[in-house]
N, C-alpha and C positions, 0 to 999 in steps of 0.2 A: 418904539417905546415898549418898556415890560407891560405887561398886564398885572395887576393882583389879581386875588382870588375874587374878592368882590366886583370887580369890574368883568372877569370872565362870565360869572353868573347872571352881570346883568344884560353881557353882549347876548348871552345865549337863550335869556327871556325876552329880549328884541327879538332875535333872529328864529327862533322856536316856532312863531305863528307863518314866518314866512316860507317857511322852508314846506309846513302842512300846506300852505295854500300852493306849492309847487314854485314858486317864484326864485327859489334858486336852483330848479332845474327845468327854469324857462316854460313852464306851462300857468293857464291859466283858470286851471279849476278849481272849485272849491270844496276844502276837505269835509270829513266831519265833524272835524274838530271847529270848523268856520263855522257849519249849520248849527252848530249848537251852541255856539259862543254868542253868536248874533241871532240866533231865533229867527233864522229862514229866512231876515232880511237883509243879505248878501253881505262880502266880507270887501269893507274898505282896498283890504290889497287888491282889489282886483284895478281900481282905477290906478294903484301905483304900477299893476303890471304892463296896462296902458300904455303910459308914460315910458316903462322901461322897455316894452316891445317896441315902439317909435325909437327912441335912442339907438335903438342897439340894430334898427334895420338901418340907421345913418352910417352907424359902426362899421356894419358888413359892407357896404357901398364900396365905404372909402377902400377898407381893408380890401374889397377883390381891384379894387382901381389898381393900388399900390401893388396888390400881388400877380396882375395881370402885366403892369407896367416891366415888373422885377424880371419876370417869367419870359417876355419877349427880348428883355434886354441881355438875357442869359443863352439863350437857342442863339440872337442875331451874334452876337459874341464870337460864339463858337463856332456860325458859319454858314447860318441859313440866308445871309446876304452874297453867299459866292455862286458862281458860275453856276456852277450843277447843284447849288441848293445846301449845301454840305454833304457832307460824308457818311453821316448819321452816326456808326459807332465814334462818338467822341470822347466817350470815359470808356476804362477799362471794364465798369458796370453793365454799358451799352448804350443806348442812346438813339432817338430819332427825330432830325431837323426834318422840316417843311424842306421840297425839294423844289423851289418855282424859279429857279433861277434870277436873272438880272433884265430881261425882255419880257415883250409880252407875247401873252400865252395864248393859244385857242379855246384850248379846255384844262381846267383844275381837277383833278378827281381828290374829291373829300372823304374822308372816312371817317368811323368814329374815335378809335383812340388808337394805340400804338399795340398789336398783340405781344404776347411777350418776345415772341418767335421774330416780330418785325424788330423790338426796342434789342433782342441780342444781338441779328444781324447786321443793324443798321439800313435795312431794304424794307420800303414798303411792301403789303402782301407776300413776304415772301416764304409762309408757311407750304409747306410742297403741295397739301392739300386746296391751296388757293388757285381761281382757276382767273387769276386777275388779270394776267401778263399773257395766257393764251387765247384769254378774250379779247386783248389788244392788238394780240396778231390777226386773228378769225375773221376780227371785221374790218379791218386795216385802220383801226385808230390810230397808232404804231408801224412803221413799219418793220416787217420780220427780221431784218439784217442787223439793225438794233434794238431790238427787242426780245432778246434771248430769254431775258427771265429777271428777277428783280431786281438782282446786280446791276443792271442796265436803268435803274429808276432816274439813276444821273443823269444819262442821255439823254431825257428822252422829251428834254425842254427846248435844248437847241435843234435834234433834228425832226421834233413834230409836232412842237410848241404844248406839249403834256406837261403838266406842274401833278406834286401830289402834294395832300396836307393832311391831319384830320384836325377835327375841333378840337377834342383832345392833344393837343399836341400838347407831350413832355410827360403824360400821363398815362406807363404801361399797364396792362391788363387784359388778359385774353377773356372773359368774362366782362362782357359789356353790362349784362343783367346788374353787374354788382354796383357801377356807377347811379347814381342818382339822376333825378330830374335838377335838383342844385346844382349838382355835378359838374354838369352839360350847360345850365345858368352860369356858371360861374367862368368856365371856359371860355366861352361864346366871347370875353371881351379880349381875352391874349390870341384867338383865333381870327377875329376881326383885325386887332393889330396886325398882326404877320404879313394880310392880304393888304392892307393900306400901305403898308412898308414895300412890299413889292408893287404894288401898282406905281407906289413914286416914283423906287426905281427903274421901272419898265417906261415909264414916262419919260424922264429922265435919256433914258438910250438912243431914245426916235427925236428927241429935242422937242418933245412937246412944253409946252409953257404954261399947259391950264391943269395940268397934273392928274389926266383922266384915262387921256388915250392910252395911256398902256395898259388900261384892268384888262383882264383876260376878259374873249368872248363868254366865255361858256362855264358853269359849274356843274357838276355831276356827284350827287349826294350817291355813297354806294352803300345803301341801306337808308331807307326810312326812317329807323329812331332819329339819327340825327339832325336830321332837315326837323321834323316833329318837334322836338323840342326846341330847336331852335326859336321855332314859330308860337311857341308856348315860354319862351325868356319873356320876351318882351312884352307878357300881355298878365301878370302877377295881378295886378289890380282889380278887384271882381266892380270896385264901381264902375269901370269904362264899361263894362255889358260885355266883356267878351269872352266867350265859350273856348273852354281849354279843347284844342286840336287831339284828337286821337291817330287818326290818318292821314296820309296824304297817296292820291295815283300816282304811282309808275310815267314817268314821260317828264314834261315841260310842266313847270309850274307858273303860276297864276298872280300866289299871294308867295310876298319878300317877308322875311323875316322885321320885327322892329329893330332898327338899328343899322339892315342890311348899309353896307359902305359904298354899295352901286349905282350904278341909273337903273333904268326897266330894261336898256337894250344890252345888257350885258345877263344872257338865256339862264335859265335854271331849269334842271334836269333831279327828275330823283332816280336812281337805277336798280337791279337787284342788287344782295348783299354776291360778291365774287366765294367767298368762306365756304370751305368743303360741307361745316357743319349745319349749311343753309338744307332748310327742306323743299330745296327744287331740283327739276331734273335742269338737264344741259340747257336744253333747247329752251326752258323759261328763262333761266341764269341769263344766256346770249340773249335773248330778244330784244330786251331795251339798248342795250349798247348797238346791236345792229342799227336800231333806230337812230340811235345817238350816232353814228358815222355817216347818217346821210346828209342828218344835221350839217355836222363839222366839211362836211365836202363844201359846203357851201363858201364854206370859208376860208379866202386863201392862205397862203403860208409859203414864203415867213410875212408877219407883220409888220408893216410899216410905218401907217398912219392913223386915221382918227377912225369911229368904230364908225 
């Protein structure tokens, strides 16, 4: 519809008080122009801002539902349901699929998002300065003969039951600092997806029938923020009492994320970050992975049947 002049003038004598109280740029304080209008006893928009903060955390919901749904149906598309996981460069852009194959796994290594060095290559970790894939050799998480270096990320599902993912997935950025805690909220539902999608069909390959057996043993956060926020998605609500996680130790963890897609026997590890730019020497970098291969000895391979 046109507007006249008179109609513009009195949209924007509507709109004038809300815009002071921040309501069209989503906060909830009140101006000066509130304090003095109403005499210090509070500005009506605030119970419409209310109202409109409830709405629009519906909005967000649905809208990461649908853009998480979108997001997994575009990576599986392209090939993170084949054999070696995909390819990773799938546009000329660059690109990096979850690499967990079609069976199941012993251990997933998680990261946080795709550096830019991995999204060109198409290889996880595979900036020179990462020390990911000599880690893998050093404590024989991997074996050496296929485990040359991140080229070899393919492999290294069928010959040592290793998957990689990050929560971010699809999301490049060598600068993790820059992503948010929303960020990694928002994430967490197309990264949950990926890992249900492979456990089905890892389940699927052993002829299991309760759709479980295939989840891989073991996960291995390689870096802290990740697991951290993870454990901090699902707890938004300050009425439940629950205290936002800062940290988590090095090793086996305890407490699952809300939402985790797992049972309890399927292990969780957080480990160093591998990234040249980490401030550890070698010998801290190695320590937890050491640990984590004594773990995995435990565990045979290849896998067959229920956990």
């Amino acid at each position: 519809h046109t507007h006249t002049n008179t109609q513009r003038e009195r949209d924007s004598l509507i709109l004038w008080p809300c815009w002071r109280t921040g309501l069209m740029k989503g906060r909830g304080t009140t101006s000066v122009f509130d304090r003095f209008l109403f005499k210090g006893k509070g500005s009506p928009a605030k119970s419409h801002h209310r109202v409109a903060e409830t709405a629009g955390a519906g909005k967000r919901k649905r809208d990461d539902s649908l853009a998480a749904s979108a997001a997994t149906r575009r990576t599986t598309a392209a090939g993170c349901s084949t054999a070696s996981g995909g390819s990773g460069g799938n546009t000329e852009e660059g690109g990096l699929l979850p690499k967990l194959g079609t069976k199941p796994l012993r251990l997933v290594l998680v990261g946080h998002n795709p550096s830019a060095h991995a999204w060109a290559s198409g290889h996880y970790y595979s900036n020179p300065s990462n020390r990911m894939f000599p880690i893998l050799r050093e404590t024989g998480i991997a074996p050496s003969d296929v485990c040359a270096g991140p080229q070899d990320d393919g492999k290294l599902q069928e010959a040592a039951g290793v998957g990689f993912i990050d929560v971010g997935v699809g999301n490049p950025g060598t600068d993790s600092r820059k992503f948010s805690s929303e960020d990694l909220r928002r994430w967490s539902t197309t990264f949950y997806e990926h890992l249900k999608a492979h456990t089905a069909a890892a389940s699927d390959s052993i002829g299991c029938t309760c759709g479980q057996c295939g989840a891989p043993r073991l996960f291995g956060f390689t870096g802290k923020r990740q697991y951290v926020e993870l454990l901090n998605a699902g707890y938004r609500n300050k009425s439940l009492g629950m205290k936002k996680v800062t940290t988590v130790d090095l090793g086996p963890q305890q407490v699952r994320p809300m939402g985790w897609p797992f049972k309890e026997d399927t292990a969780v590890w957080v480990l160093t970050s591998t990234s040249g730019a980490s401030a550890l020497t070698n010998a801290q970098r190695l320590a937890p992975y050491a640990r984590l291969s004594e773990a995995l000895a435990d565990i045979p391979w290849p896998l067959t049947g229920h956990h």
